[in-house]
C-alpha angles and dihedrals in degrees: 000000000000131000094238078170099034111184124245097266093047079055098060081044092062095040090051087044085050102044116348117128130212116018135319142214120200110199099205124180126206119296098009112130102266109145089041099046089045090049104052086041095058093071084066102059109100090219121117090201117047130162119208099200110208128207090220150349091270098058089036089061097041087042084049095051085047100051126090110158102100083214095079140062127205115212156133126264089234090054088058096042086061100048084050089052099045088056086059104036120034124214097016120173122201103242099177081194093069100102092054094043084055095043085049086058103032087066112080096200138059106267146172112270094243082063090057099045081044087059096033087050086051102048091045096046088046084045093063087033112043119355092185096053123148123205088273087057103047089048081059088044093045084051096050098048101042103248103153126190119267113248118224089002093156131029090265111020147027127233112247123206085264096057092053088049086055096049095035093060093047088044076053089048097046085052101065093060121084130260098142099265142093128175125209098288096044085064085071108017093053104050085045092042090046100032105241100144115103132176102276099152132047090209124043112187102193106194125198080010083171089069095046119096119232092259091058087045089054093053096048093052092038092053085055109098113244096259094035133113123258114194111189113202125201166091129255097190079066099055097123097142098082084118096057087048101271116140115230082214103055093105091057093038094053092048097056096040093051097039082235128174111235125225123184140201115191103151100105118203094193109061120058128245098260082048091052089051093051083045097050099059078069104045115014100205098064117119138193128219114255086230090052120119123235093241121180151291134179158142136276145161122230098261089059090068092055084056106042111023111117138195117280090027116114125228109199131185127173097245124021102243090078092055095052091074097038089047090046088054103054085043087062086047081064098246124144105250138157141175122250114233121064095182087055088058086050094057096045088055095047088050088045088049102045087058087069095215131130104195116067086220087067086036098063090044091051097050088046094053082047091049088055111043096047088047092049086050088044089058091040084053112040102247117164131245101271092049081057084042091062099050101054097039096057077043100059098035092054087050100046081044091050086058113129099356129105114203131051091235089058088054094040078053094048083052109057088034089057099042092048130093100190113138094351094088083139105057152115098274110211112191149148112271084241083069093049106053106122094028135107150181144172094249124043125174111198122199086223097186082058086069130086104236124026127231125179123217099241079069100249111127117232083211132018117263080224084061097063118096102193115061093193088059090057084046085052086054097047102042077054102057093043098062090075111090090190121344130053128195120189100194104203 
């Protein structure tokens, strides 16, 4: 699909591509037009050799059934960190166990297991962070993401934060020699650690740089020919990853760091006009179309989406124990409905296994005693408020899905049943609003009291976004509301 009217702005984008010198930055807000517009400005770029870096599988393979200049070449950057590796290390095989087989060795004592994942979820968070950490910087690292120390670990001691810094840089150490092996965040952490990555392309293209975590940031820059071209694409209203290691200031940051002129496209031609308004009380900037309809928002409580909720129409709160409920209640309507998120399942069971109960009555006691013990190490420890996020959140959603059930199979069973799509293509989708990011549909309900900060839909604010301490948790807000295409829903 080609712009045959480009804007004004889409206009300045293909003039820079043409004949623009240095870096650039392109500020895009949701729904604008940003594949398309990228994609039409790349054929005229006078480069031979240009990367077109994608966030994930799924946009590399809609990117690559979009492209059609033979100059350029749609991948991950974990695509291109393997082919980097395999030009280092022959016959490698992906072993995802890999983490925990290095943490394993990298102990040099006999320890509990959760030692070893503590160190395994470290290394591999320092890996995608910073690939150059020392033990200082892995404590910091530890802090920010929520990795405590494991109380009685061994028979006579515990392991502090500053025990599993120790172990997790030598685990990082042990994974750059060779045994044959990598595992998914090698294929980034080992060409940038030993230095594998050199300049193939004279034009790199990042896209949904704000998702991406300072080491995948590094490859890409560092695959980009000395007198080439980097565009960074992006939004950083829509920086919700800080959790997985993104920085909501990579945009700004890479500006600054490649003296980059910055472009911007912030007319979005998804979300209506009375959606943009809600929107814009977030981020001022947001713009609707002029073509753009009115569309519609509006109030419900939570039966009515039990009532109205179709397939195809996508229910999003900000954390998953809100949508088991809701999920569980249209089910009961008799219409077909699924979580997004089967990793997520995967995770639940592992947490409902590990507490090595078969009632849910002795379920429920046993994830209480967990929640509070790890939030009680978070706060010892100086953990942020994600890190308490999560907790609570894994807490909450295994005791509403233990409802009414009595035994800990029937709620490892609920589980894999609600986070499944299979045979339910056509269904109503409930998600967090993190799973949902890059989708859309006509109609969106919002669990609106799942959400930071409040707005109403008559466009007051029931508090201040000056108030709001977090600004992830307004991106949040605002990645949730422009998902709808026509019809928004706020579910008090």
């Amino acid at each position: 699909m080609s712009i045959k009217s480009p804007s004004a702005q889409q206009q300045e984008i293909f003039d820079w591509f043409a004949k623009g010198q240095g870096n650039l930055v392109i500020r895009a807000r949701a729904g604008c037009g940003k594949t398309t517009t990228i994609l039409q400005a790349i054929q005229y770029a006078p480069e031979q050799k240009i990367l077109l870096a994608a966030f994930n599988k799924e946009i590399a393979s809609e990117l690559k059934s979009r492209l059609s200049d033979q100059r350029a070449r749609a991948q991950t950057l974990h695509s291109l960190g393997y082919w980097f590796c395999r030009k280092n290390w022959a016959q490698l095989q992906i072993d995802e166990k890999r983490g925990m087989k290095l943490a394993q060795k990298a102990i040099p004592v006999k320890v509990d297991k959760l030692v070893i994942q503590a160190v395994a979820d470290l290394a591999s968070k320092a890996k995608n962070v910073a690939p150059f950490a020392s033990v200082s910087d892995l404590v910091d690292i530890a802090l920010r993401f929520g990795i405590v120390g494991v109380e009685c670990a061994t028979e006579d001691e515990s392991w502090s934060i500053k025990d599993l810094a120790n172990s997790a840089h030598v685990a990082m150490a042990l994974a750059c020699q060779h045994d044959g092996t990598i595992d998914y965040d090698d294929m980034i952490f080992l060409p940038v650690k030993n230095r594998w990555v050199f300049p193939l392309y004279q034009l790199v293209v990042i896209d949904e740089a704000q998702d991406m975590n300072p080491a995948q940031l590094m490859l890409a820059k560092q695959s980009c020919r000395h007198n080439g071209r980097v565009v960074v694409v992006g939004d950083n209203c829509q920086a919700i990853y800080a959790f997985r290691g993104a920085d909501s200031d990579a945009l700004d940051n890479l500006k600054q760091e490649l003296r980059a002129k910055e472009l911007g496209l912030n007319i979005t031609y998804r979300c209506p006009k009375k959606v943009v308004a809600l929107a814009a009380r977030l981020v001022s900037d947001f713009q609707a179309a002029p073509t753009a309809p009115e569309g519609i928002v509006d109030e419900g409580e939570l039966q009515f989406i039990h009532q109205d909720a179709a397939p195809g129409d996508f229910v999003l709160s900000r954390t998953n124990a809100p949508l088991i409920t809701v999920c569980l209640a249209i089910l009961r309507q008799g219409r077909p409905a699924y979580i997004r998120g089967r990793d997520i399942g995967a995770s639940l069971c592992a947490l409902v296994r590990r507490m090595q109960v078969d009632t849910t009555q002795e379920l429920l006691a046993r994830i209480e005693d967990w929640r509070t013990d790890t939030l009680q190490k978070l706060k010892d420890e100086g953990a942020n408020e994600s890190a308490f996020q999560a907790v609570s959140d894994q807490a909450s959603t295994i005791i509403v899905l233990s409802e009414g059930l009595v035994t800990t199979h029937e709620v490892l069973t609920r589980i894999q049943d609600l986070f499944s799509n299979d045979g339910k293509k056509e269904a109503v989708i409930c998600s967090t609003i993190h799973r949902a990011k890059g989708l859309e549909s006509n109609r969106v309900f919002l669990l609106a009291k799942t959400l930071y900060c409040g707005l109403q839909n008559d466009g007051s604010s029931s508090e201040s976004v000056e108030d709001v301490r977090l600004q992830e948790e307004i991106n949040i807000h605002y990645v949730g509301l422009t998902r709808s295409k026509f019809h928004l829903t706020m579910v008090r």
